[in-house]
Kinemage of the C-alpha trace (Angstrom):
@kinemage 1
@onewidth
@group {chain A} dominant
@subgroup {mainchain}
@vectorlist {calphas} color= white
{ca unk a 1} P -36.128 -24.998 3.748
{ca unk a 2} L -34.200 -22.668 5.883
{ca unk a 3} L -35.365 -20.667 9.033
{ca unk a 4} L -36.237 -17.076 8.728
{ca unk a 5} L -33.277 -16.521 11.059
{ca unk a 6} L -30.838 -18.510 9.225
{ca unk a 7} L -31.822 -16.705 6.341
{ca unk a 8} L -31.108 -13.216 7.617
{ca unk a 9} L -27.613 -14.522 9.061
{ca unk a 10} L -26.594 -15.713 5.602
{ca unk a 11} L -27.319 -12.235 3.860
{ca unk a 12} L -25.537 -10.782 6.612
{ca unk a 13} L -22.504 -12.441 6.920
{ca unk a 14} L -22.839 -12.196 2.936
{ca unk a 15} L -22.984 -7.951 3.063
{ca unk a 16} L -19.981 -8.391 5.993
{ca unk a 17} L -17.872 -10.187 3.179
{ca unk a 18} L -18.302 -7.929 0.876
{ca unk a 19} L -17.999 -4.769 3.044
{ca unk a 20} L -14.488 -6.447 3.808
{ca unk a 21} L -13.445 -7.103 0.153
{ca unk a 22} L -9.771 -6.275 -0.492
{ca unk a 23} L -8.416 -5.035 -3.980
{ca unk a 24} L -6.976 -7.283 -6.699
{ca unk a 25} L -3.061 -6.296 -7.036
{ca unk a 26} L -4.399 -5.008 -10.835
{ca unk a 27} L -6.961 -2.511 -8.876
{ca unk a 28} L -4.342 -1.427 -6.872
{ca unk a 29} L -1.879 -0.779 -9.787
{ca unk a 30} L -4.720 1.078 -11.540
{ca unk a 31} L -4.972 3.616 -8.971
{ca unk a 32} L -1.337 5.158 -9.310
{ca unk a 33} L 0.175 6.840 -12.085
{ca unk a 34} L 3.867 6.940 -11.493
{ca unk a 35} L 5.544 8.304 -14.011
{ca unk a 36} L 9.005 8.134 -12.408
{ca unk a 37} L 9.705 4.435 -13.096
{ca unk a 38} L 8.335 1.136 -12.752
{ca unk a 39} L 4.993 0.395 -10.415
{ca unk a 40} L 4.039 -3.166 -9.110
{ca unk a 41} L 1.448 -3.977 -6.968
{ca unk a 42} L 0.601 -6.962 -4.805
{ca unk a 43} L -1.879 -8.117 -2.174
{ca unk a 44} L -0.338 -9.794 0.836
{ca unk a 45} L -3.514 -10.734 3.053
{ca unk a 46} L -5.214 -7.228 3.812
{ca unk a 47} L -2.275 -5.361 2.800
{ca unk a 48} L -1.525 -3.635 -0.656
{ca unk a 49} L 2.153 -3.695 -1.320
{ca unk a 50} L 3.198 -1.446 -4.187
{ca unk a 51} L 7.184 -1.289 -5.299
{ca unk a 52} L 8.181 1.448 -7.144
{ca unk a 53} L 11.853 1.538 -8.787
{ca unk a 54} L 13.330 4.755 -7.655
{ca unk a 55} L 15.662 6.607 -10.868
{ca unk a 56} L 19.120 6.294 -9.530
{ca unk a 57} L 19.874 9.634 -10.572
{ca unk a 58} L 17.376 11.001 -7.984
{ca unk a 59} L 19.228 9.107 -5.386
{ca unk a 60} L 22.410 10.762 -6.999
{ca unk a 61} L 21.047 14.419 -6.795
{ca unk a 62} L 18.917 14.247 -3.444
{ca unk a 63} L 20.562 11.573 -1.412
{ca unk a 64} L 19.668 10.606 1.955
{ca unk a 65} L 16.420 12.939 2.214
{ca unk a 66} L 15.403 11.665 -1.710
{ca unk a 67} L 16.171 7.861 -0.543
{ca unk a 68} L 13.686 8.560 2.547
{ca unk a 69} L 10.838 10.713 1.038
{ca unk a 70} L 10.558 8.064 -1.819
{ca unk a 71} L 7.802 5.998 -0.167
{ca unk a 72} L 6.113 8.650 1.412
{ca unk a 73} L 5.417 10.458 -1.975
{ca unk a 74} L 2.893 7.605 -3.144
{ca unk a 75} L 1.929 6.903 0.313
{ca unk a 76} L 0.503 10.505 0.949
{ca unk a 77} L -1.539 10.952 -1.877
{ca unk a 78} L -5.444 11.030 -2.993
{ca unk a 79} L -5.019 7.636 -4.945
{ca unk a 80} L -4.278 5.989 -1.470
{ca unk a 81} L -6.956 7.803 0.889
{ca unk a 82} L -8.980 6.873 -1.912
{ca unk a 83} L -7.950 3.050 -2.015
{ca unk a 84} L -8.546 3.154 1.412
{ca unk a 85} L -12.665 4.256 0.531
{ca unk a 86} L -13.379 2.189 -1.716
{ca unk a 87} L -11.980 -0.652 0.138
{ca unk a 88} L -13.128 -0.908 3.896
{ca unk a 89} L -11.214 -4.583 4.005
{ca unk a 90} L -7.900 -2.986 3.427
{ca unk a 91} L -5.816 -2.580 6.042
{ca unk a 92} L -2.833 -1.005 4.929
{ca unk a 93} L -0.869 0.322 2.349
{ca unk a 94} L 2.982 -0.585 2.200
{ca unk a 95} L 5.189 1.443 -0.687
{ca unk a 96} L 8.549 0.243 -0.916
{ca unk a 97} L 11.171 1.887 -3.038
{ca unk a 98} L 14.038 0.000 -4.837
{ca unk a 99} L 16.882 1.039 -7.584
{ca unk a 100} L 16.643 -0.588 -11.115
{ca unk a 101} L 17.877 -4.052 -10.705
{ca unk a 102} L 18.997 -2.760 -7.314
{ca unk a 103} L 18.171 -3.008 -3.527
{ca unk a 104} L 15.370 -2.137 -1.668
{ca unk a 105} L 16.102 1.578 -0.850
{ca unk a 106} L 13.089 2.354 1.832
{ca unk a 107} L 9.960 1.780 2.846
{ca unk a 108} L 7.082 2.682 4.816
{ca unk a 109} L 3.405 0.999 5.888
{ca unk a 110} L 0.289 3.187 6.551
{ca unk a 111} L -2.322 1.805 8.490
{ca unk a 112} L -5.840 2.143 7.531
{ca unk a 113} L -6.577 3.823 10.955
{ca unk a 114} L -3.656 5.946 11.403
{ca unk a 115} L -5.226 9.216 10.049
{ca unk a 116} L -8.335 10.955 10.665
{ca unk a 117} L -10.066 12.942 7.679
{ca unk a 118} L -8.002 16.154 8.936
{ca unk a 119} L -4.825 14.295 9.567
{ca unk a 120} L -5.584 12.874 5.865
{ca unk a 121} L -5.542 16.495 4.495
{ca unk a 122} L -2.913 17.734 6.306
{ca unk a 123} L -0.864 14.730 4.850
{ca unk a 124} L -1.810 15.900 1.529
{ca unk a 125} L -0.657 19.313 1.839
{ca unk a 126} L 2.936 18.007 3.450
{ca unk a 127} L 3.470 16.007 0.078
{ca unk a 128} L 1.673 17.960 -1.953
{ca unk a 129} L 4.455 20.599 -0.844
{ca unk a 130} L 7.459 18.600 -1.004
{ca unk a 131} L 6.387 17.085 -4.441
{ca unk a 132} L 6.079 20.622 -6.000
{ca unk a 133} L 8.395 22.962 -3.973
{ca unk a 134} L 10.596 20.487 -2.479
{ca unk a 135} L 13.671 21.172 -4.998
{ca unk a 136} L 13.827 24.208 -4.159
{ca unk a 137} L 13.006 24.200 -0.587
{ca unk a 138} L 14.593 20.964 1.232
{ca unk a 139} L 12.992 21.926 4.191
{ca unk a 140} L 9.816 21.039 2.591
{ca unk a 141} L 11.088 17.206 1.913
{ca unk a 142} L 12.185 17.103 5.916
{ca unk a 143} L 9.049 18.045 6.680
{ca unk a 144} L 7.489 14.969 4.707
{ca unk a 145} L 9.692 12.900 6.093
{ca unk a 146} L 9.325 13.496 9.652
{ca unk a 147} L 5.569 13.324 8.863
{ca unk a 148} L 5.624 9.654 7.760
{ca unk a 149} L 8.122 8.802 10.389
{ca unk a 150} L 5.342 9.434 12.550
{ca unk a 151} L 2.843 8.548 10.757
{ca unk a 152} L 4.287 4.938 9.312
{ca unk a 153} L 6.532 1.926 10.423
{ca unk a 154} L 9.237 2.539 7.933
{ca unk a 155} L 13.117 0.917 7.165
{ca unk a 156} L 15.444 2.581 5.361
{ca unk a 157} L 18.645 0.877 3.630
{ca unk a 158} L 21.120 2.422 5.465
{ca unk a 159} L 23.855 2.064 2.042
{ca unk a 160} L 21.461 4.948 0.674
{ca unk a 161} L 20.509 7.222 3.987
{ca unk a 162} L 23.219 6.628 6.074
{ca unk a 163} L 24.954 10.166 6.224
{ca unk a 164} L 28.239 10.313 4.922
């Protein structure tokens, strides 16, 4: 028979485990609906990795500002402050954008602590912005992109931002 205080270690280390639980690669697919191209998801340790094929044609039209905002889209959304909720053992979220059967074109980790509930909003409003208006106003997509610079560590494929 165990000690009392054994006892009441075990259940606590138990809760710790599961206050630390990660997502499955499938939960963090289900949280994203991406209706540009192709989503994949993957857990590497405490990090959710999702890889999104970026249409080439967007690349085409927006070029070096649509080749940089491409992870920050998905990275500054409700689905990901949300992943970040329901999952206390996550410690970051990494979006990485490719072509079809192409290169990697960008991407772009956010840290679990990097934003505080007002920084979150504010994030939400930047690509909430660029997502709706940015078409028509560019200035709106710079402004996304100069908030995950400094929000994220990023790399960019410099064959699809370098400016030509």
């Amino acid at each position: 028979m165990l000690p009392a205080a054994a006892v009441i270690l075990l259940a606590g280390a138990c809760a710790e485990e599961a206050e630390l639980a990660v997502p499955s690669a499938e939960a963090v697919a289900s949280y994203y609906d991406y209706e540009s191209g192709r989503l994949e998801a993957r857990i590497s340790g405490n990090v959710a990795e999702i890889t999104v094929t970026q249409p080439a044609s967007q690349l085409r039209r927006g070029g070096t500002m649509w080749a940089k905002m491409g992870p920050y889209v998905l990275l500054f959304t409700e689905e990901t402050w949300k992943l970040f909720q329901d999952y206390p053992g996550l410690a970051a979220v990494r979006v990485v954008t490719r072509v079809a059967r192409g290169p990697e074109v960008a991407r772009a980790m956010l840290a679990r602590d990097e934003l505080s509930g007002v920084l979150w909003r504010r994030s939400l409003n930047i690509a909430g912005k660029a997502r709706k208006y940015g078409s028509d106003r560019m200035t709106l997509i710079e402004d996304l992109i100069e908030w995950g610079e400094d929000h994220t560590t990023f790399e960019y494929n410099p064959r699809y931002t370098a400016r030509r």
